[in-house]
SEBAZA-266258 format. One record per residue: residue in one letter; x, y, z of N, C-alpha, C, O in turn. Coordinates in steps of 0.1 Angstrom, whole numbers, plus 2048, in hexadecimal, padded with zeros to 3 digits. Each point is the difference from the previous one (the first is absolute). Last residue first. Example, Ala and Ser with C-alpha at 12.3 -4.5 7.8 and 13.67 -1.06 7.14 Angstrom:
s8807EA84780980B8007F880B80880580B801
a7FE7BC7FE7F780C80080980C80080A800807
***
This chain:
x32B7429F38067F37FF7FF7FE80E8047F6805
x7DA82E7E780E7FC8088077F47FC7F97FB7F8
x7D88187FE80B7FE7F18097F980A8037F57FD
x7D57FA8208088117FB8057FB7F68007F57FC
x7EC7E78157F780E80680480D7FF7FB80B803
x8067BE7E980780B8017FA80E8057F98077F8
x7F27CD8108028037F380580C8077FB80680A
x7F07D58118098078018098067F480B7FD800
x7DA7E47EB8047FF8108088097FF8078037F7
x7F37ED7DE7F680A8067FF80380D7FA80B803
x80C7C47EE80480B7FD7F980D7FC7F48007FD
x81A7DB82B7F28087F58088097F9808808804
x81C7DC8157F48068067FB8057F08078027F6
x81A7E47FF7FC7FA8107FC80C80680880280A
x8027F77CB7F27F87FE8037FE8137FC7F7807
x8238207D88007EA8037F57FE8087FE7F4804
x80583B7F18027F87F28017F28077F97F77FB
x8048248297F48037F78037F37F17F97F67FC
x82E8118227F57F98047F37FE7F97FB7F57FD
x8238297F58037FA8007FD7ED8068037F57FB
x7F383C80E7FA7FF7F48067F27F97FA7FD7F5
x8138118357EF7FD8017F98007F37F47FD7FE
x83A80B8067FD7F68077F37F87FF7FC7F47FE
x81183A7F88037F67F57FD7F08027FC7F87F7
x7FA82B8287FB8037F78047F67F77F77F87FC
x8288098277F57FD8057F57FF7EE8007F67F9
x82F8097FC7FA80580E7F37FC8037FD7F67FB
x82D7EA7F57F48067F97FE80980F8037FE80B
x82A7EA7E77F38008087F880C7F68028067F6
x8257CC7FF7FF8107FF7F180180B7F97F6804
x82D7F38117F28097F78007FA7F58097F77FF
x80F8048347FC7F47F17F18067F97F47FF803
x82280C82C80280A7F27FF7FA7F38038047F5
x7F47E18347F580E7FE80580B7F77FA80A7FC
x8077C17FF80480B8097FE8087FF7FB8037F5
x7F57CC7FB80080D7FD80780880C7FD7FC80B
x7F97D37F380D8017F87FE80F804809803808
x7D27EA80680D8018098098027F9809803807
x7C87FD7E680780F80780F7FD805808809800
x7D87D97E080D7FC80980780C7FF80A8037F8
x7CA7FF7EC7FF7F78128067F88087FC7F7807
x7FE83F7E98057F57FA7FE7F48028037FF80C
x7F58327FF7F27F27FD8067F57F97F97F87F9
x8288308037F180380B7F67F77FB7F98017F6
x82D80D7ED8037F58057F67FD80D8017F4804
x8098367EC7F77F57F47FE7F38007F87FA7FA
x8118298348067FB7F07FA7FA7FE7F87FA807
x7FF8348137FB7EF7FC8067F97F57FF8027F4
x80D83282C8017F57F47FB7F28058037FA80A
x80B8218177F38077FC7F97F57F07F57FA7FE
x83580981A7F87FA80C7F38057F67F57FF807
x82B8217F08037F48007F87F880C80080380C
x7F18257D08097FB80A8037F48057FA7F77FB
x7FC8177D17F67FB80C80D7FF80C80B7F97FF
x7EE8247CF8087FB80C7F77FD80A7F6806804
x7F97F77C780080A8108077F78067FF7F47FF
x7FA7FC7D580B8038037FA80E80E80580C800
x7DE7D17EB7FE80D7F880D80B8097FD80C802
x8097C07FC7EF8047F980580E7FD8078037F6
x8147E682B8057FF7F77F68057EE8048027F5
x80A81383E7F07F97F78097FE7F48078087FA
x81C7FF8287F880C7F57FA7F47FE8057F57FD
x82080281F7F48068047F980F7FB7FE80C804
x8297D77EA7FB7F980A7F88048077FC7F6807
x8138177C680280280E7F77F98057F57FE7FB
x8227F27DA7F980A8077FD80180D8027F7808
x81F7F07E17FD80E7FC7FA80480480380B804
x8047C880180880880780380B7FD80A804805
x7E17DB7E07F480680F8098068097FA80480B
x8077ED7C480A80A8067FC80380B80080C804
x7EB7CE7E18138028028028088078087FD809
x7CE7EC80980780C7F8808802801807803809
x7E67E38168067F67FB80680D7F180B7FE7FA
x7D980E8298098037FE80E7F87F980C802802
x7BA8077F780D7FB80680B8038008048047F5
x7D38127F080680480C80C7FA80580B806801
x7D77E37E68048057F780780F8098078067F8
x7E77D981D8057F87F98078057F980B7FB7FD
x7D781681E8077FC8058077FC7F880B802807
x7D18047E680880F80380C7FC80980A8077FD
x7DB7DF7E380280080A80C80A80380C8017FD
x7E47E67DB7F580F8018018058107F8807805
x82C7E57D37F77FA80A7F980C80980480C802
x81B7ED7D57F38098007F87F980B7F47FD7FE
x8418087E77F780080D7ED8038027FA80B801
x8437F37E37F18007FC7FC7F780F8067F7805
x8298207E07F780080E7F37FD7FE7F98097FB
x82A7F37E180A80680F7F780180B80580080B
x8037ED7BE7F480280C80680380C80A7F9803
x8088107C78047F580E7F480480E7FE80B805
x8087EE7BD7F780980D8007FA80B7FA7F5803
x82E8017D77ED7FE8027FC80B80880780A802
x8227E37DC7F88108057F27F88047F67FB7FB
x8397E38097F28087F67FB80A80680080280C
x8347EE7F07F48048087F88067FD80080B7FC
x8337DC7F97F28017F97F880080C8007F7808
x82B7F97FB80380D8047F08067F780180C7FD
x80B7CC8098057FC80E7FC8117FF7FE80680A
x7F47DF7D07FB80180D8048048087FA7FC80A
x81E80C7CF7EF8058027FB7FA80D7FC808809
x82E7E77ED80380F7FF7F18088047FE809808
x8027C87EC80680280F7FF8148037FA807808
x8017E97C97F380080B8037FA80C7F77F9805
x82F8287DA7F77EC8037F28078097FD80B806
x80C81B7D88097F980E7FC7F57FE7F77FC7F9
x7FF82E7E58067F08048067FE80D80A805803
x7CB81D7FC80B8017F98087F27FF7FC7F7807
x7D781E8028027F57F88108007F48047FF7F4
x7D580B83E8118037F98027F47F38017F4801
x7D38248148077F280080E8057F88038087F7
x7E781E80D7FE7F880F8017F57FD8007FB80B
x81E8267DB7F27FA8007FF7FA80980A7FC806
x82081B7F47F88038087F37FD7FC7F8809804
x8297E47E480480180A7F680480B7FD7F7808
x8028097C67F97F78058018008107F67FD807
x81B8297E37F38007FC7F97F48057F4801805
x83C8047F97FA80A80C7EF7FE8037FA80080B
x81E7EA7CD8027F980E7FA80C80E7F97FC80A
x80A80A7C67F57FE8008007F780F7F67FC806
x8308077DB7F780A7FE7F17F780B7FA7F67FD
x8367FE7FB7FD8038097F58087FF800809809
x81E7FF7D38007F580B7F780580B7FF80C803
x80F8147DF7FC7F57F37FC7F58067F97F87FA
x7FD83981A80A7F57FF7FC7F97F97F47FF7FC
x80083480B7FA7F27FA80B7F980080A8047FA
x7F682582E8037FE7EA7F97F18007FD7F980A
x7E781A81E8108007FF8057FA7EE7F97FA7F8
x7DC8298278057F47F68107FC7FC8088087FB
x7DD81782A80A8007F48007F07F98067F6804
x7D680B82280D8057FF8037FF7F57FB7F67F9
x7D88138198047F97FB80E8057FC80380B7FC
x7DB7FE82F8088057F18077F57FA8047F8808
x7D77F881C80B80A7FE8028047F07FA7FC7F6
x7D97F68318068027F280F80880080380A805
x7E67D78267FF80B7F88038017F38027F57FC
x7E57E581080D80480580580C7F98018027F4
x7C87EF81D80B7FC7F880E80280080280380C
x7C57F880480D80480480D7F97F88037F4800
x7C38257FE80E7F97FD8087FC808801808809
x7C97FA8018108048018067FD7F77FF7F47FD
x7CB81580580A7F97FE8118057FE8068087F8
x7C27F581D80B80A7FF80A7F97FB8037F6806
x7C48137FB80C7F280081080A7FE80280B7FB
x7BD7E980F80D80F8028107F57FE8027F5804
x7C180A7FD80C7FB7F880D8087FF80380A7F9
x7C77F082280B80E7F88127F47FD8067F9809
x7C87F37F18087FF80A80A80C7FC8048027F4
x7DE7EE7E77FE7F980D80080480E7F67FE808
x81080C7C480880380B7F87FF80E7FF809808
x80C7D67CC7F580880480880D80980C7FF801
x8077D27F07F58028097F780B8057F8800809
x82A7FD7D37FB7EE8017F68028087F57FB7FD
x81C82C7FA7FD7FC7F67FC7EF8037F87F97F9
x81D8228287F58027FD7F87FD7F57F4802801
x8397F48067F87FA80C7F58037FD7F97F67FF
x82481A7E27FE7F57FF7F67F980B7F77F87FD
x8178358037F88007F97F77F17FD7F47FF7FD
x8328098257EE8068047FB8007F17F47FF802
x8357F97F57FF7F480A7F18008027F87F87FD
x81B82D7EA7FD7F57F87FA7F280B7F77F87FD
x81E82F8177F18057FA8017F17F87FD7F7808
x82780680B7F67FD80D7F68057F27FA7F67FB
x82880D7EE8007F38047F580080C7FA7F5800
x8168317EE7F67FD7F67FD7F28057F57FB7FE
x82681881A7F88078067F87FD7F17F5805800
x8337E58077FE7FE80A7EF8078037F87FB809
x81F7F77C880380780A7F98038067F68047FA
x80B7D37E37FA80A80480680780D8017F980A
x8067DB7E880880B7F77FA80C8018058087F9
x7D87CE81580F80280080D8097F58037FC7F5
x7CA7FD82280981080180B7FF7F78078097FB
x7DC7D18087FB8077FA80380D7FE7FC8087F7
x8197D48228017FE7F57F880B7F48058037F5
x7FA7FC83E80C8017FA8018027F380680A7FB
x7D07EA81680280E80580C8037FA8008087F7
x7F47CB8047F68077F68058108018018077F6
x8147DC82C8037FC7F37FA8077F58078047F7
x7E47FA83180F80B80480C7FF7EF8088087FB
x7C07F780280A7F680C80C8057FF80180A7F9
x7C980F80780E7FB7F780D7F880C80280080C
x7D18148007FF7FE7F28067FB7FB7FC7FA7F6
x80B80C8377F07FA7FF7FF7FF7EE7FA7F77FC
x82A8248118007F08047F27FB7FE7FF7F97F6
x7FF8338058087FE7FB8047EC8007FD7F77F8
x7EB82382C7F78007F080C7FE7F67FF80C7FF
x80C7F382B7FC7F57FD7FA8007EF7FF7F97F6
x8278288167F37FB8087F97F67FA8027FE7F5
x83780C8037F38007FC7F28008087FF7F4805
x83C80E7EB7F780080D7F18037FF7FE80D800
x8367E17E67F08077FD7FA7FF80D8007F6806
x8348097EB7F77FD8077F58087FB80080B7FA
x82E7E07EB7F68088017F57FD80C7FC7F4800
x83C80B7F97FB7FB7FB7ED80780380080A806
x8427F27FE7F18028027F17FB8018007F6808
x8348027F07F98027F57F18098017F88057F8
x8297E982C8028107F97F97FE7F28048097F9
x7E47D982A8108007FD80180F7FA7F7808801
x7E97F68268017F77F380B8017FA809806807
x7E77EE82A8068057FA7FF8047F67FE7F57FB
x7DD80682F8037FC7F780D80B7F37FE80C7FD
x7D67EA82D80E8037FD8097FE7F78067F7806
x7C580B8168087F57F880B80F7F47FD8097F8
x7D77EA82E80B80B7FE80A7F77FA8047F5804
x7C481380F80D7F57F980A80B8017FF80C803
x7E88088228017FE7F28057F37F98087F9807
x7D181B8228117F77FF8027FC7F37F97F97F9
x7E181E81C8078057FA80A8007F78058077F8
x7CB7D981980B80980580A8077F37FF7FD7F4
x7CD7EC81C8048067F980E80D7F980080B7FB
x7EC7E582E8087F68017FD7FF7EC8027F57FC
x7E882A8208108058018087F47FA80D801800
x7C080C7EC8087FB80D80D8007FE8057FF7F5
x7DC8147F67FD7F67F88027F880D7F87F7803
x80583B7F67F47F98087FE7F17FD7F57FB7FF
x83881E7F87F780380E7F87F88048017F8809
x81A8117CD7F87F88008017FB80E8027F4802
x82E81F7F27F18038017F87F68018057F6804
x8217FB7E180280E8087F18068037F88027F7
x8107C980180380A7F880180880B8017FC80B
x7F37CE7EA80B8088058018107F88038027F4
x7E27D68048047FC80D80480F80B7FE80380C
x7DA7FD7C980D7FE8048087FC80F7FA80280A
x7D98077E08037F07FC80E8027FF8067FA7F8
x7D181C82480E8097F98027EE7FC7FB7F6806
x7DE81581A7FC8047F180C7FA7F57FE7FC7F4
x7F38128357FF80D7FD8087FA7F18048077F6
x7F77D683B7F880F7FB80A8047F780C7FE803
x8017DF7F17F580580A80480480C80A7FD805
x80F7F67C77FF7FF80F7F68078067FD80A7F9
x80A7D77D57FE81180C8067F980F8027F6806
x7FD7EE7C480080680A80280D80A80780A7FD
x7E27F87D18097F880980180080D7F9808807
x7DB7F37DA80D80980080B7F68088007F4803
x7CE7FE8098068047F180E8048098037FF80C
x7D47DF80580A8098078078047EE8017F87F7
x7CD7F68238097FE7F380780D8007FB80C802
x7E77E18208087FA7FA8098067F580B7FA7FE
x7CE81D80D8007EE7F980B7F88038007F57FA
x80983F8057EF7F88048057F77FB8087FF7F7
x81F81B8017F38077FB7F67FA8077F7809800
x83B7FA80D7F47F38047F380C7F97FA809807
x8427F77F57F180B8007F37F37FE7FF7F77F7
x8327F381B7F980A7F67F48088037F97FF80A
x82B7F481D7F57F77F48028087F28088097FE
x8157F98347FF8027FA7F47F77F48007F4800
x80D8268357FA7F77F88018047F07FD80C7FC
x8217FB8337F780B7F57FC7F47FE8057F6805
x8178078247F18057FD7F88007F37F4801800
x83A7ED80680080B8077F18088057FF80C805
x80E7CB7E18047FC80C7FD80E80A7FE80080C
x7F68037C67F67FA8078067FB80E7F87FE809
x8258157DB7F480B8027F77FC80B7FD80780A
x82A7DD7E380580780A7F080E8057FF80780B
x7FC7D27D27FE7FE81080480C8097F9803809
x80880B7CC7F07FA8038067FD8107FF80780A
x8267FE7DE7FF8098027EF8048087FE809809
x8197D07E58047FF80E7F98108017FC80280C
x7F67EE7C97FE7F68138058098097F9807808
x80380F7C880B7FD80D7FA7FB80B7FE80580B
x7EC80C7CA80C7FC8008087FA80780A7FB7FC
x7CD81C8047FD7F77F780C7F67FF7FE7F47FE
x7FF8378167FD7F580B7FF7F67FA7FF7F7808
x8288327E87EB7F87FF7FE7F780B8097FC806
x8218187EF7FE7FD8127EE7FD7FD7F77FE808
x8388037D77F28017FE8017F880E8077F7804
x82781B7F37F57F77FF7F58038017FF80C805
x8348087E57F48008077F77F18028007F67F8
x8238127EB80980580C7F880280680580380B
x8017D97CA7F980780A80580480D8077F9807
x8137FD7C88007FF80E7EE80C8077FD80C7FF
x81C7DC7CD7FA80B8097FF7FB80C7FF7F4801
x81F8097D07FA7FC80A7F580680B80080C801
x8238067D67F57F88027F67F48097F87F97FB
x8348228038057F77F77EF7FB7FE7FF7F47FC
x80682E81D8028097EF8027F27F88007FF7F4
x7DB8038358138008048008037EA7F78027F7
x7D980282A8067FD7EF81080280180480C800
x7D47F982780C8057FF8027F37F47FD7F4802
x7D782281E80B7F57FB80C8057F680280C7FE
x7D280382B80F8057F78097F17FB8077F8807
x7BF81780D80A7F77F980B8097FE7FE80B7FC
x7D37F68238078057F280F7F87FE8057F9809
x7D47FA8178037F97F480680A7F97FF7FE7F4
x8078048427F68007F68017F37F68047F5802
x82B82381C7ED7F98017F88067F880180B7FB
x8387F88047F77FD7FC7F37FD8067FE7F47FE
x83981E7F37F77FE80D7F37FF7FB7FD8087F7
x83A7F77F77F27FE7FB7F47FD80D8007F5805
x8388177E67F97F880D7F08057FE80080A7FA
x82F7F67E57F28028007FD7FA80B8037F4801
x82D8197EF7FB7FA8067ED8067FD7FD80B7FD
x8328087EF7F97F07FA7F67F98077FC7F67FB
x80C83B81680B7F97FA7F97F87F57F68047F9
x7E980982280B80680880A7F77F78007F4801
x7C981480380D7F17F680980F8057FB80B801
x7D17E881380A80380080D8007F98077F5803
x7C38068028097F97FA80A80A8047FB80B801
x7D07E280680C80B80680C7FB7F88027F47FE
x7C28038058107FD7F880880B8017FD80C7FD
x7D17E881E80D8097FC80A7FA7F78067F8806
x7C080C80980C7F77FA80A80F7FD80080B7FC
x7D57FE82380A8037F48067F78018037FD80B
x7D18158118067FC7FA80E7FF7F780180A7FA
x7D781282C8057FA7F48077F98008047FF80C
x7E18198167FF7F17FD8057FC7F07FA7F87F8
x8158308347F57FD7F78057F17F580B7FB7FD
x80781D8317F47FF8007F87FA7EF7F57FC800
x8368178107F88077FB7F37FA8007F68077FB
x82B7DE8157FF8088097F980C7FF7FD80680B
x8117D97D67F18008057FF80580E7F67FE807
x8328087DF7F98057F97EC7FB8067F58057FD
x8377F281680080E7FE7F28057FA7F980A803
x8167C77FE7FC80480C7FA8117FE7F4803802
x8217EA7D87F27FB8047FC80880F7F7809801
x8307FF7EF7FE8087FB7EE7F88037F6808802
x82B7E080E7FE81280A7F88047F77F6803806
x8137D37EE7FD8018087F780E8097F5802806
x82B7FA7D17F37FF8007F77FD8077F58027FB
x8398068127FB8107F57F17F67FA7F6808801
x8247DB8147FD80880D7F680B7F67F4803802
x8237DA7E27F37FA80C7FE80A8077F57FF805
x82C8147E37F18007F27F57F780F7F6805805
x8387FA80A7FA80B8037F58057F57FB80B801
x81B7CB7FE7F880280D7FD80B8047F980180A
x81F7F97CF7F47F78017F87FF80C7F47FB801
x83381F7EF7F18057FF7F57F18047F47FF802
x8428078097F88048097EE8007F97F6800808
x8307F27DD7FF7F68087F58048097F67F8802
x8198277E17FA7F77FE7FA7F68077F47FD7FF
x82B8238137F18037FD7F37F97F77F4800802
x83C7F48077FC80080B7EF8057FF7F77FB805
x82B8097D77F77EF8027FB80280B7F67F97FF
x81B82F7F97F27FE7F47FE7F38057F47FC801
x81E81982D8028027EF7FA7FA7F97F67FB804
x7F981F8298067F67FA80A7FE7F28008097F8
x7E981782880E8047FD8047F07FD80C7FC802
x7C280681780A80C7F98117FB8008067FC809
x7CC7E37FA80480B80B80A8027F48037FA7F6
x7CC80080180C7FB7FA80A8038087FF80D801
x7D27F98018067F580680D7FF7FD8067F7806
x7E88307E58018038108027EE80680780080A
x7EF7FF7C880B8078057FF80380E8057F7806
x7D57F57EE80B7F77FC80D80C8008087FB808
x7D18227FA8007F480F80A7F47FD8067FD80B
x7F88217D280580980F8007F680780A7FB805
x7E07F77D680C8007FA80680A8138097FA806
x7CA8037F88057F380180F7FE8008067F8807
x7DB82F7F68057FD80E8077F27FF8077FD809
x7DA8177D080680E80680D7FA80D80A808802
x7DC7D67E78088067F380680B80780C8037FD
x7D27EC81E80D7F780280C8057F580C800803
x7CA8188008067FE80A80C7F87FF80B805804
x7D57F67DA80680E80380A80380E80B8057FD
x7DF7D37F78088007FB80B80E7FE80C8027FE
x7D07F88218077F480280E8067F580A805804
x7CD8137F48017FE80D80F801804807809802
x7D77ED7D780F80380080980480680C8017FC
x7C47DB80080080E8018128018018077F6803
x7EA7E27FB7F580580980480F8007FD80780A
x8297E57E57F27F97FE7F880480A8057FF80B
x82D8097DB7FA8048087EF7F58027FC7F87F7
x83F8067FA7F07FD7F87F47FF8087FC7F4803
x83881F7F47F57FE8087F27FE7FC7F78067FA
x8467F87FA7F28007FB7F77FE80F8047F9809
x83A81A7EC7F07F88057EF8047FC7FB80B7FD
x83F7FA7FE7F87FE7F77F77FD8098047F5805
x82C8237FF7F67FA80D7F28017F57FD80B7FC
x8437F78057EF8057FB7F67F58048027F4804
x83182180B7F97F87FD7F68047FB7FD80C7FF
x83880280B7F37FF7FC7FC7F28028067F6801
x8288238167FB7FA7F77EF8017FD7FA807808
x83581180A7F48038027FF7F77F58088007F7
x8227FF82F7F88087F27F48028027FB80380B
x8217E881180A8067FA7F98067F18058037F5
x7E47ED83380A80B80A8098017F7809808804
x7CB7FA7E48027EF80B80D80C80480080C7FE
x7CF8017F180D8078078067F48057FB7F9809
x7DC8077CE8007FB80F80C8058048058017F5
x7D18077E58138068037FD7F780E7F57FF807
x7EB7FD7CD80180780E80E7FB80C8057F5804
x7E98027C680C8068047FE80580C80680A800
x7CC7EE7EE80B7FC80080C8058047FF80B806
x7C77E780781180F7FE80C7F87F98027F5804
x7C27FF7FA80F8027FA80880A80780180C7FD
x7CA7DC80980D80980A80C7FD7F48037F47FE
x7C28017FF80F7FE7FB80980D80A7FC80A805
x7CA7E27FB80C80A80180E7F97FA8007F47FC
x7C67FE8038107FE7FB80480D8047F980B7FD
x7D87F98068077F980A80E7FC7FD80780080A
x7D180C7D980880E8078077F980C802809808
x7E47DF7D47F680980D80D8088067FC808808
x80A7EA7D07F07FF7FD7FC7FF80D7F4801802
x83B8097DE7F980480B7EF7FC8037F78047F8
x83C7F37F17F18057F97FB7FB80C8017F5804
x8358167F47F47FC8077F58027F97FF8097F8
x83D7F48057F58067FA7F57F480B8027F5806
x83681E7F77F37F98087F68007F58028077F6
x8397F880A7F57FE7FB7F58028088027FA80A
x83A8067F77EF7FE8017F68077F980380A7F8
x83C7E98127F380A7F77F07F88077FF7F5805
x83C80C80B7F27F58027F680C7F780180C803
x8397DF8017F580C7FB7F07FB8047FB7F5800
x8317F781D7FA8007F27F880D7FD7FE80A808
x8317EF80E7F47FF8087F88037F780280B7FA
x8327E380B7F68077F57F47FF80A8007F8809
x8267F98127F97FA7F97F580F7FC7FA807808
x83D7F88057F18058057F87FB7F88048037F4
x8297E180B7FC8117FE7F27FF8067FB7F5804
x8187E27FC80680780A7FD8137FF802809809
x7F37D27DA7EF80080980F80880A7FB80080B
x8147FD7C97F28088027FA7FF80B7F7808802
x82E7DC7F480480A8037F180C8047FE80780A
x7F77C87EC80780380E8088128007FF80680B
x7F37F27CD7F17FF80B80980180C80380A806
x8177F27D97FF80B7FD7F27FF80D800809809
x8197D37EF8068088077F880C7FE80280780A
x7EF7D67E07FE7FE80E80280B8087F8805808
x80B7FC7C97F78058077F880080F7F7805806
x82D7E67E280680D8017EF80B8067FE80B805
x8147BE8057F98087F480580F80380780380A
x81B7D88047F38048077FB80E7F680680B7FC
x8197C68017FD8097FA7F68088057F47FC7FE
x82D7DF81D7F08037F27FE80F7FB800808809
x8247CA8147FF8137F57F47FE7FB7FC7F77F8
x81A7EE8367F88027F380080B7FC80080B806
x8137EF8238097FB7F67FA8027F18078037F6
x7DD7F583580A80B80180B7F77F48047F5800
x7C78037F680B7FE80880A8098037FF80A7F9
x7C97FE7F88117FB7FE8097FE80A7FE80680B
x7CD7ED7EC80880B80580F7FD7FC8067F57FF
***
């Protein structure tokens, strides 16, 4: 660092960033892609883009990429594709600004898949669905997730970042104990003899996943609770692919990248499914969506006369290593690499946990609204999340968030402390 008195030369590209980040940050371009091959009819996809939000000094955008990958029929996936994207906005309380709304989705994607579960076996029927949810608002990608479908992410310098987990049962001790601590049993398929094939399951009904939307007759401790993981990318951008398993099951995230690579966004998913299916057949319906995200495009300015000097310095200046002359004091103190900055990641399967109010902004939302499927609960009426703890004495009685009754009891169901199937929802009502 320098001293007071010391002269250094401070790059010219320093200044120009530092002046850049006091203007309004550029807000990228985003293009897409889908393609599917179909062999039982259960994959859905959700695309909106540019959907408008009112902040109190304008109007900003987002867009909303999600895959469903249905099973036991399309049920599940239909349903949640129609109610899911509403149920995470209505957690969101109103008239925030863009970081504040950011900040707010992660615990309102945990409430919006929750509700949209609940909601939906309140119809009574026994399907299914893996979700990948994606959200990108600015440079930001927040990413919600149960099952095995996948959203990974290719940054522009080449790297990749997993924004999803696989909730297989094949995969996660802790995710096995937390089933079996709750009731379920898990094995493989026991043909006779002893002798057990395939993969792990859970019992009754079958599912070799931990975590999805639906799937009724598997049990409740088969829960809703998303991963969720957050994330900056730099202004260069860069590429998400989101995929059902039949896709992954064929190809590695490296094989998927590399085989699009230079291809635009919607010849890039069709080529992805062609590739998947080509190594393994079509198997399994095979569905894949692929994002751009990049920095807008401008005009190119007037060209200035040809100098005899100095040719060619503008040109090295703005490369992402600067390879203009300074000392290498000069480079380290004012040199910052483009990476992909992580801002929030979570995937613990506990609703209390992911509720708490240990939440940056838990002083937004209101103090007596279900934190789940947002009905006003009077006061005295509310159960906080915090209910069964087993050091109640810290708690006081506006120490929320609360749950209403119904949510409560759906809530209990998933950790396995009454049957699941007990007392099961007896109206749509909340």
């Amino acid at each position: 660092m320098s001293k007071v008195g010391d002269h250094h030369t401070v790059p010219l590209s320093f200044l120009l960033k530092k002046e850049l980040a006091n203007e309004k940050i550029e807000r990228p371009e985003i293009s897409h892609g889908q393609a599917s091959q179909s062999k039982k009819g259960e994959d859905l996809t959700f695309i909106k883009t540019g959907c408008q939000r009112v902040l109190g000094d304008g109007v900003t955008t987002y867009s909303v990429f999600a895959l469903f990958d249905g099973h036991n029929g399309s049920a599940a996936a239909i349903y949640a594709k129609e109610n899911l994207l509403n149920n995470v906005l209505s957690a969101i309380p109103p008239d925030l600004s863009s970081d504040e709304w950011v900040l707010a989705l992660p615990r309102a994607l945990v409430a919006g898949f929750v509700k949209t579960d609940k909601d939906f076996q309140e119809r009574a029927q026994t399907s299914g669905t893996t979700v990948t949810f994606v959200i990108i608002e600015g440079w930001v990608l927040t990413v919600a997730s149960v099952g095995d479908s996948r959203g990974i992410l290719e940054s522009a310098e080449g790297s990749i970042y997993y924004l999803s987990a696989d909730h297989r049962l094949d995969d996660s001790e802790e995710e096995r104990e937390r089933i079996t601590a709750s009731g379920g049993e898990v094995g493989r398929l026991n043909t006779g003899g002893g002798t057990e094939i395939g993969p792990l399951r859970c019992w009754p009904g079958g599912l070799c996943l931990s975590r999805s939307i639906g799937d009724m007759d598997v049990g409740e401790f088969i829960v809703p609770v998303p991963y969720v993981k957050q994330v900056k990318l730099t202004s260069t951008g860069g590429r998400l692919i989101i995929s059902s398993d039949g896709v992954w099951d064929a190809l590695s995230a490296e094989t998927a990248f590399e085989c699009c690579r230079g291809m635009p966004a919607e010849a890039a998913a069709s080529h992805i499914v062609k590739e998947a299916v080509n190594v393994k057949g079509l198997r399994d319906d095979t569905t894949c969506i692929v994002v751009d995200i990049h920095p807008p495009e401008k005009p190119e300015p007037p060209k200035p006369p040809p100098k005899k000097q100095g040719k060619g310095v503008f040109k090295s200046m703005f490369r992402k290593k600067s390879s203009e002359s300074s000392s290498i004091s000069d480079k380290e103190e004012y040199y910052e690499p483009e990476v992909v900055e992580e801002l929030f990641e979570e995937g613990s399967a506990s609703l209390s946990e992911r509720l708490d109010t240990k939440y940056p902004i838990c002083n937004m939302f209101k103090l007596f609204m279900c934190a789940v499927c947002q009905v006003e609960i009077k006061p005295g009426e509310g159960i906080s999340i915090h209910a069964g703890m087993s050091d109640m004495r810290k708690l006081r009685p506006w120490d929320g968030p609360f749950l209403c009754l119904s949510c409560q009891d759906k809530k209990e169901a998933m950790e396995g402390k009454r049957p699941s199937g007990a007392s099961r929802y007896s109206s749509g009502s909340e």
